[in-house]
Structure formats: structure tokens, C-alpha cells
KOLTORVEX-361864 format. One record per residue (C-alpha): x, y, z. Coordinates in steps of 0.2 Angstrom, whole numbers, plus 5000, padded with zeros to 4 digits. Each point is the difference from the previous one (the first is absolute). Layout:
residues N
XYZ ...
//
This chain:
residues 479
500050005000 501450095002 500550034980 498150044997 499950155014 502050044993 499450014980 499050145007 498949984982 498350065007 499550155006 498650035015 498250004993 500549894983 498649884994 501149864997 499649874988 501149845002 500349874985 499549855006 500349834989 499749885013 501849964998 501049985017 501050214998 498550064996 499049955014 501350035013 499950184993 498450005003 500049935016 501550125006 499350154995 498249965010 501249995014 500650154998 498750104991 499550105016 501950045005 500150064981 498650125001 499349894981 498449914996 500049834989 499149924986 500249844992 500450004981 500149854990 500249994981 499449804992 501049964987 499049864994 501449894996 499949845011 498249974997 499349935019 501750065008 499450164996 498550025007 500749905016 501150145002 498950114997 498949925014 501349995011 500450204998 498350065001 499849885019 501650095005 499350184998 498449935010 500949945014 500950165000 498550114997 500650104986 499250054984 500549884985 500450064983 500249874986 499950004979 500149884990 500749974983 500549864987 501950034998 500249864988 499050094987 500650165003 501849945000 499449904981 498950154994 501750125002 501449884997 500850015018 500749885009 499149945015 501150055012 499950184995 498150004996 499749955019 501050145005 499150144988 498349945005 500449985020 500750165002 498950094987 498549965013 501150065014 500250164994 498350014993 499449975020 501050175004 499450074986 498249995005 500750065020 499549815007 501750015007 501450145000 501649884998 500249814996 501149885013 500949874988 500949855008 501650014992 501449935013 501850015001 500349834990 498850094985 501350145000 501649884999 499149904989 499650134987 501750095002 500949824995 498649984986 500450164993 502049965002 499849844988 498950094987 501050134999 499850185009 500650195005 500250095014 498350044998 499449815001 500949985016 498850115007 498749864999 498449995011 499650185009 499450025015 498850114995 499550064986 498550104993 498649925010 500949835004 500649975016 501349885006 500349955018 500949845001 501350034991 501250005012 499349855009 500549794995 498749894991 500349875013 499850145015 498150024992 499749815001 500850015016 498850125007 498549924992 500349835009 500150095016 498450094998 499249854993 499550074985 499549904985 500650054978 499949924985 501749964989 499650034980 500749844993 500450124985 501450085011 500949845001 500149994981 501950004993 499550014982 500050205008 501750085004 499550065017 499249855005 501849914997 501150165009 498949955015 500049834999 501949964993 501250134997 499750135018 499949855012 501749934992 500850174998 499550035021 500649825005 501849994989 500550194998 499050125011 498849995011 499650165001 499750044981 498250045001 500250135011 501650054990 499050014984 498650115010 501250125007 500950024981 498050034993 499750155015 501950074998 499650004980 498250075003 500850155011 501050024983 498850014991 498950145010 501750114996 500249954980 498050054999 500350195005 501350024992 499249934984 498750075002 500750185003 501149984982 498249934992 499350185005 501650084996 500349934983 498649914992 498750104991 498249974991 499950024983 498849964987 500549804997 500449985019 501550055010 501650064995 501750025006 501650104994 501349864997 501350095012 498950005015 499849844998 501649934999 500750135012 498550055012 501250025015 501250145002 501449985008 500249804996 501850014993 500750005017 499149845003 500649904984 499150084985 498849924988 499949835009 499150085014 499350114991 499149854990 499449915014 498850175002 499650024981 499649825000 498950025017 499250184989 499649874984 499049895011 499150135008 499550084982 499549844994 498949975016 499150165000 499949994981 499149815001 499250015018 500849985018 500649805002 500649994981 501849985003 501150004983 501149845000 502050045002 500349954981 498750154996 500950115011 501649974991 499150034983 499550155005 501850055008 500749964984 498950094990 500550155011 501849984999 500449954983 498550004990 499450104986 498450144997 498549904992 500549835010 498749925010 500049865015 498349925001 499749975018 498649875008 498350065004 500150114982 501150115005 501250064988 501650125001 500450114988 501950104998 499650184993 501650085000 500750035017 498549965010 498949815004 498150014997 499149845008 498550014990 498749925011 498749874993 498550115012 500150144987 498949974987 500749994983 499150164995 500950085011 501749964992 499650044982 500950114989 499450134990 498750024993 499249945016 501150085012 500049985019 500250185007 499150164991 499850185007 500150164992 499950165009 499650204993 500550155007 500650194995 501850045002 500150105016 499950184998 501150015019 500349865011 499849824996 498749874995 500049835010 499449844989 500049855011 500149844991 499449865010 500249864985 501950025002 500150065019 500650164994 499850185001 500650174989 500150155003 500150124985 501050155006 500350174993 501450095003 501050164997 501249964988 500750164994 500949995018 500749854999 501749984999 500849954981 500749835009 498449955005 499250024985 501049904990 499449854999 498450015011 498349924992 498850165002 498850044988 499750174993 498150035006 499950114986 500349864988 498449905007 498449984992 498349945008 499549875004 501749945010 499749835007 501149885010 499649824995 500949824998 500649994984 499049914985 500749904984 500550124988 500450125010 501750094994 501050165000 501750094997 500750015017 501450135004 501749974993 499349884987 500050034979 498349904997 498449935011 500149875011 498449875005 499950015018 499849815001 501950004992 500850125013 499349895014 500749834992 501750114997 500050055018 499549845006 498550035009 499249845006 498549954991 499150005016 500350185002 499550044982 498350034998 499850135013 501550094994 499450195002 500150134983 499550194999 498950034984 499850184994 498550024989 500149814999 501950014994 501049905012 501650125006 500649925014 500149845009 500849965017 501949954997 500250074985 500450204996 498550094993 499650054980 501250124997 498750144992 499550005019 501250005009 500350155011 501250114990 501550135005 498850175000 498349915006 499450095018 499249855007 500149814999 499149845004 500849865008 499349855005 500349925016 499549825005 500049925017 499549825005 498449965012 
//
């Protein structure tokens, strides 16, 4: 009872529901958390998901589960479901269909507030068994972390306590459970690391090696809590929404961390690029889609080394897409409208206004997150210096109606410096602006004659000359 009061994993005044299976774990939960329920400050319900798998077994368990909450007068939730044709109709093993639909009706039981957390039986032997399992498959750091003591509404508060301690308390109390024969089948790996391979390692090598592997799971969940901020933080930092999903300048993501040289340079430095692809990838496909590590080295090398226009196709439809120096992970919940081309293009605006007679006008653009501010100045004071070069316009030069708009196919003109017209969907290519960026690309149209657009010096016939009093210059700035 002492690992349970220690977990500290409930608060006062939770309606706890606990996960009962009829199975011996289970029911000492159940059992220990009656005990302590007043101590705790929580109430209790029953919950029991029938998986409809072992015909009359079933339902004896079922029995046997719904008697137990009598005897200890609490309500009794239960739901049924066929997980053998749910496991057929979506081609999942049964293993994994079992575990969609049991704890798909345990968060639908908080969902409709029956309960405020779920108590699940997990034990210390579950935790080294799923960090050893995960060691022979195949694993990262993030794999170690294994079976969390709590997580969103799931509660675990055995494990830190011994399978056998459980059994041990059961006897002494008296209290009856039901084995599932299915648990002793060693066609299933985990059935064979509890039957063969932990017993052997603890009698030959280590007796202690459950608790080792437990300890390893808690030392690399605490890691884990640390690698989450500070992903997270370079996600906000770095990662932006764009019109096929998310994008990301290649540099950040090779080098997000400043500072990192000292520590051994791009080695480390990957180890957080690697941890920033998954998180993309995750928000881009939905949280608990995690890339596997051969996807994450596609993707690396397609930042290091590969060329603008290559793709990596990614699970889940996920694709990744090098435009020039920056990754866009175009996402599969976009719909394909969304990620056409002209003439069916993803971002329009177009906004009117008179050149400003004093002052300034402000023309926020929410398609693109930015805003402009269209100045005029005095020019004839300005000094020769700062006149060379600068991108004003000549307001008396300007004609009506002036509009700021994204640019349009066809839209072309003779930019400062240059003998003949340029198309504006040439300039971009030539200044490699990712295609992600190129439809809300922003040009100025003077009686609908485009004369300027952002990046690129002004048509020269309006362009603020050496004896003009005033100029216009535009000024952008990011939301």
C-alpha cells in the first residue's frame, strides 16, 4: 500500500474508475484502492470492457467482475464488443484490436464524466517486460520510456509493486481472480518473456533485473519530460504553417541550438533535428503517429544533401517536399484543393487604397500574417547616400486605383536596373522563393500596371527620382 499512497496519482475528490479484468493485478488494484479510498479523499467505480474472445470464459469473467463490484458496493460499468470482427473488418492483429477497443471505451467513460481518471493494473513485471520487448524489436531512447505512470486519463499505481507481492496480498486477504488462459500463450512474445526468458535471466544473471529494467523505464521517462520542452519550444520557434502543411528553414533544422559547437557540433546537434522531424511528422499525422528511424534518416538526408524538387514520402500520406533551402511536410489533412496551383490557387486578397496625402496607410494581410505600411516621406531632405539605392516610389508617378495583391499568372514588369520585363513568377523562381511562399507573394499595381513587388526594386518610371519632394516607401512587418 505503500507504492500506491507514494505514486501520489490521484487527487482528493477524483471519481475514479478502475479497470478491472477479473485477472489477479487487476483486482488487487481494486481491492487496494477500496482500502484506501477514504485515506485518498477518491470515490470508485468498476469498469470492465468484454472482449468477446473466449466465448463462456468471457462471460464468466464478466460474471465474476460484475459479483466483485456488488460485494463491494460500487457502481459497475461494462461494454461489450466483438474484437474478432473488428480486428477482421480493419485488418489488425488481435492483440492490437483488443487494446484499441478496451481503451477506446475507457476514455469514452471519462468522456461522458462517469469517472474523472481510469486506474489500469500495469505492475512492475509489465514495465520490465515491455522495456525488454521493445529491446529485442528494436528501440530509441524514446522506447525505453515504456509504460507511464500516468498519462492523459490513465492512471498507473502498481507500478512500482511485484506481480507475485499482488498474489501475495490476495492470498492473505482471501480473495478470489480468474487467470485468462490466453496470457499463458507463448505463440505471443510477452507471454514467453514471462514465462522463459525473465525467470531465467533473474535465476542465472540478475535477480534483480525487473526492477533494473523499471528503474531504466522512470530514469528514461524523466528524460523524456526534458527532450519534450525543449522540442517543443524549437517546434514554436522554427516550424511554421503554410498552405500544404508545415514548413521549416533547412538551417534551423539542422542547427536549431545555438551554441552546440562547444558540445561536439552536428552530432548533437542531429540527435535534436531528428527529435524536431518526429515532432513535425506527429503533429502533421496526429499525436501517437511516430515516424520510423529509417523515415527520419530519409528525411535528414533529404535536408543535408538533397536537391529542390526531391520528395520523401512518409507513412500515414505524408509527404516531404525540398524547396530550395527550406522542408515543407505537406500534410495528408489538407485537402488537395487546398494545394493546387494556379489557376485554382490557395491564397487570394487584393486590397485598394489612395496614396497617402501625409502620414501612412496600414493594410494588414491576414492570408500571409503580414502587415504594410505605405509611408510618405520627405525626400528632398534626405541625404544623397540614402537615396541611392532605396526602393521609394515617386507618389507623383502613381495612378488610381493602387492595389496591393498576391501576384497572378502573367503578371510581369521592368523592374529597376533591368533592360526588358520580367514575369513575376520568374523573379521568384530566380530568387528561389519556395513554392510554398509563392502564391501570396505581395505586388503593387498602379492603374492595374504591376510596379513593384516585395524583394525586387520598383519599375524604374516610378521610382522616386533626384528632384521629387516626397516619396513612398513601403514597409512590412510580420504578425
Amino acid at each position: 500500500m505503500l507504492a500506491v499512497r507514494r505514486g501520489q496519482l490521484t487527487q482528493p475528490g477524483d471519481w475514479l474508475g478502475v479497470a478491472v479484468s477479473g485477472g489477479g493485478d487487476s483486482v488487487a488494484l481494486l481491492l487496494l484502492l477500496y482500502e484506501l479510498r477514504s485515506e485518498l479523499g477518491i470515490s470508485l467505480a468498476v469498469v470492465h470492457f468484454n472482449h468477446l474472445l473466449r466465448g463462456a470464459d468471457s462471460g464468466a469473467d464478466e460474471a465474476f467482475v460484475s459479483n466483485l463490484a456488488r460485494t463491494c458496493q460500487l457502481e459497475f460499468l461494462v461494454a461489450r464488443e466483438d474484437v474478432a470482427a473488428l480486428a477482421h473488418r480493419n485488418r489488425w492483429n488481435l492483440e492490437d484490436a483488443a487494446r484499441r477497443a478496451r481503451y477506446g471505451y475507457f476514455k469514452r467513460v471519462v468522456r461522458e464524466r462517469k469517472a474523472t481518471r481510469i486506474a489500469v493494473g500495469h505492475t512492475l513485471d509489465d514495465q520490465a517486460e515491455t522495456v525488454i520487448a521493445r529491446l529485442l524489436r528494436g528501440t530509441g531512447l524514446r522506447g525505453l520510456t515504456a509504460i507511464h505512470p500516468t498519462r492523459g486519463p490513465f492512471v498507473r499505481p502498481l507500478l512500482e509493486i511485484r506481480r507475485r507481492e499482488l498474489r501475495d496480498y490476495l492470498e492473505q486477504r482471501g480473495a478470489p481472480w480468474r487467470e485468462d488462459a490466453t496470457n499463458d500463450d507463448e505463440g505471443r512474445l510477452r507471454a514467453r518473456l514471462r514465462a522463459d526468458l525473465l525467470p531465467k535471466i533473474e535465476e542465472d544473471y540478475a535477480p534483480t533485473v525487473a526492477i533494473h529494467l523499471a528503474e531504466l523505464a522512470r530514469q528514461a521517462q524523466a528524460e523524456e519530460i526534458f527532450w519534450s520542452a525543449l522540442i517543443e519550444a524549437e517546434f514554436r520557434r522554427h516550424v511554421n504553417v503554410c498552405p500544404q502543411g508545415l514548413e521549416i528553414n533547412v538551417s534551423d533544422l539542422l542547427a536549431p541550438l545555438t551554441g552546440m559547437e562547444e558540445a561536439g557540433g552536428p552530432p548533437q546537434q542531429h540527435a535534436v533535428s531528428r527529435r524536431l522531424i518526429r515532432r513535425i511528422v506527429e503533429e502533421g499525422c496526429g499525436r501517437g503517429n511516430f515516424p520510423a528511424a529509417k523515415h527520419v534518416e530519409e528525411v535528414m538526408t533529404l535536408a543535408t544533401v538533397g536537391r529542390s524538387g526531391q520528395t520523401v514520402h512518409l507513412p500515414h500520406g505524408l509527404r516531404v517536399v525540398r524547396e530550395f533551402e527550406r522542408l515543407v511536410f505537406v500534410s495528408p489533412k489538407i485537402p488537395s484543393g487546398q494545394r493546387m496551383q494556379s489557376p485554382a490557387r490557395s491564397i487570394y486578397y487584393e486590397h485598394r487604397f489612395e496614396a497617402p496625402a501625409s502620414g501612412f496607410v496600414h493594410i494588414s494581410i491576414p492570408e500571409i500574417r503580414r502587415h504594410y505600411r505605405l509611408k510618405l516621406i520627405d525626400w528632398s531632405s534626405m541625404e544623397r547616400e540614402t537615396r541611392e539605392g532605396a526602393e521609394a516610389l515617386d507618389p507623383a508617378c502613381l495612378r488610381s486605383p493602387l492595389v496591393l495583391r498576391n501576384w497572378r499568372a502573367g503578371d510581369a514588369y521592368c523592374p529597376a536596373g533591368r533592360r526588358r520585363s520580367w514575369k513575376v513568377s520568374r523573379m521568384l523562381l530566380l530568387r528561389r522563393i519556395p513554392r510554398s511562399e509563392r502564391d501570396g507573394w505581395p505586388v503593387l499595381t498602379s492603374a492595374g500596371e504591376v510596379i513593384w513587388t516585395k524583394g525586387f526594386p520598383p519599375a524604374k518610371h516610378v521610382m522616386a527620382a533626384e528632384g521629387a519632394q516626397s516619396a513612398l516607401v513601403i514597409l512590412e512587418q510580420k504578425d
